[in-house]
N, CA, C and O atoms as a GROMACS GRO file, in nm:
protein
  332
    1UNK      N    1   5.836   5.143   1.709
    1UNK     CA    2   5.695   5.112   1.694
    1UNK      C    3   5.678   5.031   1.566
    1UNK      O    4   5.746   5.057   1.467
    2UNK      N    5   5.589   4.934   1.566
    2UNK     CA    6   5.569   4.848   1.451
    2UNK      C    7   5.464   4.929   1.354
    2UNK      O    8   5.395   5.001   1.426
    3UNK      N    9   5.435   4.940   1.246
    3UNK     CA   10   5.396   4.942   1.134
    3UNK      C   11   5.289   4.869   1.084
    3UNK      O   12   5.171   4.898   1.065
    4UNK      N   13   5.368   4.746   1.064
    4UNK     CA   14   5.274   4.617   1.053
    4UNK      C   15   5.189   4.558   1.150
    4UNK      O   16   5.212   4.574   1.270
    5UNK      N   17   5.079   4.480   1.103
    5UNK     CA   18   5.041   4.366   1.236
    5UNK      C   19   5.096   4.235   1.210
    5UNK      O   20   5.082   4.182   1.100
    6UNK      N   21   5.162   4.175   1.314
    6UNK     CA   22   5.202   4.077   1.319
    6UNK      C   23   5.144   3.966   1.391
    6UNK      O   24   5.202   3.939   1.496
    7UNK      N   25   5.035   3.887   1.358
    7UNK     CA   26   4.954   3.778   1.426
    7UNK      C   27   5.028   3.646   1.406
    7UNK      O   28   5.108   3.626   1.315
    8UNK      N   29   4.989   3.549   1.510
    8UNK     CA   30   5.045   3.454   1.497
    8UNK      C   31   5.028   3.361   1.378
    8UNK      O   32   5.111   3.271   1.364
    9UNK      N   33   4.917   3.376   1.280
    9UNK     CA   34   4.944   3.309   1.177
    9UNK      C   35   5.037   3.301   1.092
    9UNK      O   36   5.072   3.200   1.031
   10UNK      N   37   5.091   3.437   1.085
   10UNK     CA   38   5.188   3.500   0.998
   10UNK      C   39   5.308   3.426   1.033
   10UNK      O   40   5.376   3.380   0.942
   11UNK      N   41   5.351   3.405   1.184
   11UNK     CA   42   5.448   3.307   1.131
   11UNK      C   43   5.426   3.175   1.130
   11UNK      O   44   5.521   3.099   1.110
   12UNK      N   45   5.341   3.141   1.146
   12UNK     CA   46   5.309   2.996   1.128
   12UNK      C   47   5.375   2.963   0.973
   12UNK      O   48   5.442   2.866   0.938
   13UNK      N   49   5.334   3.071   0.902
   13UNK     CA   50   5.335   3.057   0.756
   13UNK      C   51   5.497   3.087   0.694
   13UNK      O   52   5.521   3.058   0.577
   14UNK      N   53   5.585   3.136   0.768
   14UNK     CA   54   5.721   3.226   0.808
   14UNK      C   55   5.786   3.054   0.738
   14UNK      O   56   5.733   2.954   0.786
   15UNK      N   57   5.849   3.043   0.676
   15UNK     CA   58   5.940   2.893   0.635
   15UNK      C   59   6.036   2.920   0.736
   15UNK      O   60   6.069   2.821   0.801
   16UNK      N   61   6.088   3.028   0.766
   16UNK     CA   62   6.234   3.064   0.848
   16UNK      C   63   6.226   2.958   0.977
   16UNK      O   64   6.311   2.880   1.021
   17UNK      N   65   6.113   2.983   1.013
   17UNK     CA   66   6.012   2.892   1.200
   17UNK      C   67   6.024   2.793   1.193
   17UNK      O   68   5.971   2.725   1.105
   18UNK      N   69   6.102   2.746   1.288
   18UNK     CA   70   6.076   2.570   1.298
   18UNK      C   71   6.070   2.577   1.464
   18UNK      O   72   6.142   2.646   1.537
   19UNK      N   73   5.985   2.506   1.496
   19UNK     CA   74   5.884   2.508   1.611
   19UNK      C   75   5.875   2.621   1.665
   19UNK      O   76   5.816   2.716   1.614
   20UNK      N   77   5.947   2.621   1.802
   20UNK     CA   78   5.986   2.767   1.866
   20UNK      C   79   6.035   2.847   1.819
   20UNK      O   80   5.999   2.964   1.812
   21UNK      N   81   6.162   2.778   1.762
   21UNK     CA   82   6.314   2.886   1.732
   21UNK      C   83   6.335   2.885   1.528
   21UNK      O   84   6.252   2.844   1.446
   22UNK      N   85   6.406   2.916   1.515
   22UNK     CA   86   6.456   2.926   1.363
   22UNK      C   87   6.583   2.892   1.345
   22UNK      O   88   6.673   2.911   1.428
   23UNK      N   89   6.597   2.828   1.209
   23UNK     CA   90   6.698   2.782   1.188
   23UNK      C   91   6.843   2.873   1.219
   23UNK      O   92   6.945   2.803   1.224
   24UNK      N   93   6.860   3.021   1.240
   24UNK     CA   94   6.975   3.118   1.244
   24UNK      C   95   7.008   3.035   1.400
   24UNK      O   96   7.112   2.975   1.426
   25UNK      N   97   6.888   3.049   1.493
   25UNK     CA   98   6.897   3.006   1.645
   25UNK      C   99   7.001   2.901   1.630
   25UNK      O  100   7.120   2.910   1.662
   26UNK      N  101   6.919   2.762   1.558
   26UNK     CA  102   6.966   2.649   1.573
   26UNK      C  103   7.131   2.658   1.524
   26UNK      O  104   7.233   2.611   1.576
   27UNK      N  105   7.118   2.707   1.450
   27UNK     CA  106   7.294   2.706   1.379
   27UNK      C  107   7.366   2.753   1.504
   27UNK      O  108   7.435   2.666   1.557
   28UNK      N  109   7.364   2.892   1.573
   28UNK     CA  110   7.409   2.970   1.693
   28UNK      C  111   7.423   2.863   1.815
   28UNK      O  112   7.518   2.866   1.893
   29UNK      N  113   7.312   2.762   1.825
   29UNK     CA  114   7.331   2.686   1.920
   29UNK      C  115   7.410   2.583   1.888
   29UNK      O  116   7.487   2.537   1.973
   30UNK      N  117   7.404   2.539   1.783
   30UNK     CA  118   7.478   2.425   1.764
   30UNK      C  119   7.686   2.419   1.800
   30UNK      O  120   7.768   2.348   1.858
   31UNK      N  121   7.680   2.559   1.710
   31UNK     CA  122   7.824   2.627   1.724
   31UNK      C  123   7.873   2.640   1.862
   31UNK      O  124   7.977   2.592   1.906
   32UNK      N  125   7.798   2.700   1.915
   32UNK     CA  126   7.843   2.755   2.049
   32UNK      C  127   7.794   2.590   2.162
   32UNK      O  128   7.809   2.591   2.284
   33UNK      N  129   7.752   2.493   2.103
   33UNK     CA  130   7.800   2.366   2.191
   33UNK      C  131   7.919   2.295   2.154
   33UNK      O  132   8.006   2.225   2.207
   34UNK      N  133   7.887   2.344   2.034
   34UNK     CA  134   8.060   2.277   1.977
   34UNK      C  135   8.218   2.332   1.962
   34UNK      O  136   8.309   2.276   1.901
   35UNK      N  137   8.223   2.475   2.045
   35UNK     CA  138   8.316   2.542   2.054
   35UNK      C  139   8.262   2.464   2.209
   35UNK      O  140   8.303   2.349   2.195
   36UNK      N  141   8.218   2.470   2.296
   36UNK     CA  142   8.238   2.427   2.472
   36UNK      C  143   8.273   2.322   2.471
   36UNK      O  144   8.362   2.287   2.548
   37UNK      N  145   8.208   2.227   2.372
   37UNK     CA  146   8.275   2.118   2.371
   37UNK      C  147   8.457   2.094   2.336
   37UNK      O  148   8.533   2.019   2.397
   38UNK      N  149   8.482   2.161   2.248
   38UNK     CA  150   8.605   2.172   2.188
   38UNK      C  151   8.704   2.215   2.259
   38UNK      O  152   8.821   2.177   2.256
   39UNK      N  153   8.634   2.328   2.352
   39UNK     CA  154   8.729   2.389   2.469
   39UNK      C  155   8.772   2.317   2.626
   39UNK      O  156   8.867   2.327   2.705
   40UNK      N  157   8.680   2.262   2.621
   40UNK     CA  158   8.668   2.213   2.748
   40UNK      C  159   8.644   2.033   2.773
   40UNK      O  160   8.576   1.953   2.709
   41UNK      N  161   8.718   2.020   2.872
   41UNK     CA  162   8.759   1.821   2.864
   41UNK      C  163   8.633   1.783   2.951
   41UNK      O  164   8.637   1.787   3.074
   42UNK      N  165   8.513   1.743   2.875
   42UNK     CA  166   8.396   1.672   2.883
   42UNK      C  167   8.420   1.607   2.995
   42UNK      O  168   8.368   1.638   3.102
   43UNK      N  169   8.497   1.518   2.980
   43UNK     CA  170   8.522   1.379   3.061
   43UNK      C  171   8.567   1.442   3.224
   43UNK      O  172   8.519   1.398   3.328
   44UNK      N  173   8.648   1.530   3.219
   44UNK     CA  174   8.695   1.581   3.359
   44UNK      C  175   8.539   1.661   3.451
   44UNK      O  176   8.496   1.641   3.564
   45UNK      N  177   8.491   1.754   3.336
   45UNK     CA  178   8.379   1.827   3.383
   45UNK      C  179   8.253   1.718   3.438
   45UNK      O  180   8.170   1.735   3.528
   46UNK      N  181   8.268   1.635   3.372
   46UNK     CA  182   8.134   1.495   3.455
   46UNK      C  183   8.218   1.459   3.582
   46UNK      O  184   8.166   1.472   3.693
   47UNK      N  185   8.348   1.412   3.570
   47UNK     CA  186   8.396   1.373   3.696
   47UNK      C  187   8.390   1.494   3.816
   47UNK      O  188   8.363   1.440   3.924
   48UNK      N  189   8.406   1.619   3.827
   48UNK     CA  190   8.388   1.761   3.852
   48UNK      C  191   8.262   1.727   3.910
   48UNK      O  192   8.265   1.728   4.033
   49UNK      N  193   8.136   1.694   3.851
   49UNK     CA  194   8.009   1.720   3.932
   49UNK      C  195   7.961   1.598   3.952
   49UNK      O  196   7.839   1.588   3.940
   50UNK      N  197   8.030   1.487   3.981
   50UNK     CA  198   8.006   1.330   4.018
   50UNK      C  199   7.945   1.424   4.185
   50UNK      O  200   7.939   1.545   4.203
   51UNK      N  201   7.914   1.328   4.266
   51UNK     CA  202   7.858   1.361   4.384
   51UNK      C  203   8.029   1.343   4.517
   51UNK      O  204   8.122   1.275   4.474
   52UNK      N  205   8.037   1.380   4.598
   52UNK     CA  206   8.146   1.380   4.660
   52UNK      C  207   8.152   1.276   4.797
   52UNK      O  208   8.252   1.228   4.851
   53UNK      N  209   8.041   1.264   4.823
   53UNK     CA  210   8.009   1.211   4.935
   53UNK      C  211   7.870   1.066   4.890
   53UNK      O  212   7.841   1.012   4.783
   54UNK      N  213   7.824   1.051   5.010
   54UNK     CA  214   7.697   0.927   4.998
   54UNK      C  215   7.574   1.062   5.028
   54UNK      O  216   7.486   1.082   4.946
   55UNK      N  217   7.581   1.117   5.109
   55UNK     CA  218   7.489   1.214   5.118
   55UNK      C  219   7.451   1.342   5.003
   55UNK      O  220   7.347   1.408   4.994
   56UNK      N  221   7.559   1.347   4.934
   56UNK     CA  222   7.499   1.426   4.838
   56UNK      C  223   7.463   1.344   4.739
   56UNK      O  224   7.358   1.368   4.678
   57UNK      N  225   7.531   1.252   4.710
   57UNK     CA  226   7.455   1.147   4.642
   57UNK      C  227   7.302   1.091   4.616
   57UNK      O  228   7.249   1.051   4.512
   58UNK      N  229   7.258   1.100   4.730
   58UNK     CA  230   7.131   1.093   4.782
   58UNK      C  231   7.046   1.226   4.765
   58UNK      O  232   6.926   1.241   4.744
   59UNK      N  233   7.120   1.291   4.776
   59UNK     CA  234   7.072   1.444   4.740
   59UNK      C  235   7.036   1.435   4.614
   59UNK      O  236   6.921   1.410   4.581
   60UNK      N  237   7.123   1.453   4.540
   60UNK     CA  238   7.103   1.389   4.423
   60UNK      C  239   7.000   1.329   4.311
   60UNK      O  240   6.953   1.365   4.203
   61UNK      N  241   6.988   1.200   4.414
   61UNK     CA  242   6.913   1.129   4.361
   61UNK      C  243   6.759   1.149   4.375
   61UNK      O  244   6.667   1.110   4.304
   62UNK      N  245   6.760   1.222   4.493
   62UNK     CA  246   6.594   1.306   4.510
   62UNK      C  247   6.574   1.435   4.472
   62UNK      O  248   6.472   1.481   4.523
   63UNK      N  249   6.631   1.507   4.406
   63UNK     CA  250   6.633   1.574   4.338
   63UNK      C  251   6.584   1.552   4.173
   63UNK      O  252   6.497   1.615   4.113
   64UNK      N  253   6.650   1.468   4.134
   64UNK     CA  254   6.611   1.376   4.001
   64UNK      C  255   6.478   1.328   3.985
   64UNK      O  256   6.412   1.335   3.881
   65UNK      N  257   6.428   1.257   4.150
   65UNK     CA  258   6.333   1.201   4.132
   65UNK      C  259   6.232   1.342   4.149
   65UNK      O  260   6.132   1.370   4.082
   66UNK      N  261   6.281   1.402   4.238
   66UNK     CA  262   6.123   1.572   4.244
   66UNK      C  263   6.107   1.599   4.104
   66UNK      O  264   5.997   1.638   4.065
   67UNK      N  265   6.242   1.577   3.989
   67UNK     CA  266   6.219   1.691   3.879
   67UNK      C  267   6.141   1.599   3.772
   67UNK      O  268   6.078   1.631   3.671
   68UNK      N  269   6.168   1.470   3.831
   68UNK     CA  270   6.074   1.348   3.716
   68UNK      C  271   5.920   1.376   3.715
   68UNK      O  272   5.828   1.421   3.647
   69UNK      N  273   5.955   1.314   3.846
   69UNK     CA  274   5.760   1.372   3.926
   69UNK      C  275   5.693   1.462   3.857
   69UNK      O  276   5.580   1.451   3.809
   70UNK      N  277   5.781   1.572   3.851
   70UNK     CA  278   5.720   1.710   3.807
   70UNK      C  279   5.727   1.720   3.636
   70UNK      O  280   5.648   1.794   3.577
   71UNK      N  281   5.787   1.673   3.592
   71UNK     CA  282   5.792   1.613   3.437
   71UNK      C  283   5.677   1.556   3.453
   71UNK      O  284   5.586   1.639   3.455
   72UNK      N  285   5.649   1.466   3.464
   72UNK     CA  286   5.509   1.379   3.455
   72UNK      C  287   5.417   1.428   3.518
   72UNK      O  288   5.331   1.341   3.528
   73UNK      N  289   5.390   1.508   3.561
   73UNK     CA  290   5.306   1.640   3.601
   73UNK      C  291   5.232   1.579   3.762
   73UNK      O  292   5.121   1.618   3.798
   74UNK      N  293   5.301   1.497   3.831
   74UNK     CA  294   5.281   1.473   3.994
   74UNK      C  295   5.345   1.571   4.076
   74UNK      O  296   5.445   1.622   4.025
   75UNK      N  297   5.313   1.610   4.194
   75UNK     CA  298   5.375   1.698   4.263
   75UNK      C  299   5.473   1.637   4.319
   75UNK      O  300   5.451   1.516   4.313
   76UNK      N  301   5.601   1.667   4.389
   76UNK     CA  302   5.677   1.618   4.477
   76UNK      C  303   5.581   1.525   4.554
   76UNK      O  304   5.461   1.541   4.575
   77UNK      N  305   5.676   1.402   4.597
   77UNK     CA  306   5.645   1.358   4.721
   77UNK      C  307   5.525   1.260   4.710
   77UNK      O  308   5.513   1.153   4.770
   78UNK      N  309   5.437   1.318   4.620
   78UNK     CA  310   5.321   1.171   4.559
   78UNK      C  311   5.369   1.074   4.508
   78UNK      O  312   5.447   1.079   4.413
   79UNK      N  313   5.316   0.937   4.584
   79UNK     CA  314   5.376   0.827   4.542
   79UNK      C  315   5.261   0.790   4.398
   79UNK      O  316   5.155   0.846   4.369
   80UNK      N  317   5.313   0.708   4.350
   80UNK     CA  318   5.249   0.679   4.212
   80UNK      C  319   5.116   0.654   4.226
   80UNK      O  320   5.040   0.691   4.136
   81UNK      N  321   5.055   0.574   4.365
   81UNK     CA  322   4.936   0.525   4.383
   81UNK      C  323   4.848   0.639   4.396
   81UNK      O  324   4.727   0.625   4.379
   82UNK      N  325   4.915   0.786   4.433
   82UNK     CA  326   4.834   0.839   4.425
   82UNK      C  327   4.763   0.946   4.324
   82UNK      O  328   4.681   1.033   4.354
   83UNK      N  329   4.838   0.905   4.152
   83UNK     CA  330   4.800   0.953   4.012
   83UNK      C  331   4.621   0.974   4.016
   83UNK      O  332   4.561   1.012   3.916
   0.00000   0.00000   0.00000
């Protein structure tokens, strides 16, 4: 059970906070991309999930385009004209 109240100003004001996460995070993440990296041959793992065929390829590539769409906050399948 907490003790304190903890409102969100409080960490606004926290130096430790940088945006979301804190600098301990960022260090943890950084390390642990750079041990996967270190362990493992980059170059083979892209060739590994290249597409195998023309059809997944295509798969692929609409997949990319649903997750853009949806980045830019359109639903699947709306063409631009209809923003």
């Amino acid at each position: 059970m907490f003790t304190e109240d903890h409102s969100v100003s409080d960490t606004k004001q926290d130096p430790r906070v940088q945006g979301e996460g804190d600098y301990r995070s960022a260090r943890r993440h950084r390390r642990d991309v750079e041990e996967f990296i270190d362990e493992n041959d980059i170059d083979e793992l892209g060739r590994d999930a290249a597409p195998k065929s023309a059809a997944e390829h295509r798969e692929m590539l609409e997949a990319e385009s649903k997750g853009r769409a949806r980045a830019k906050g359109r639903k699947p399948g709306n063409s631009r004209s209809e923003r």
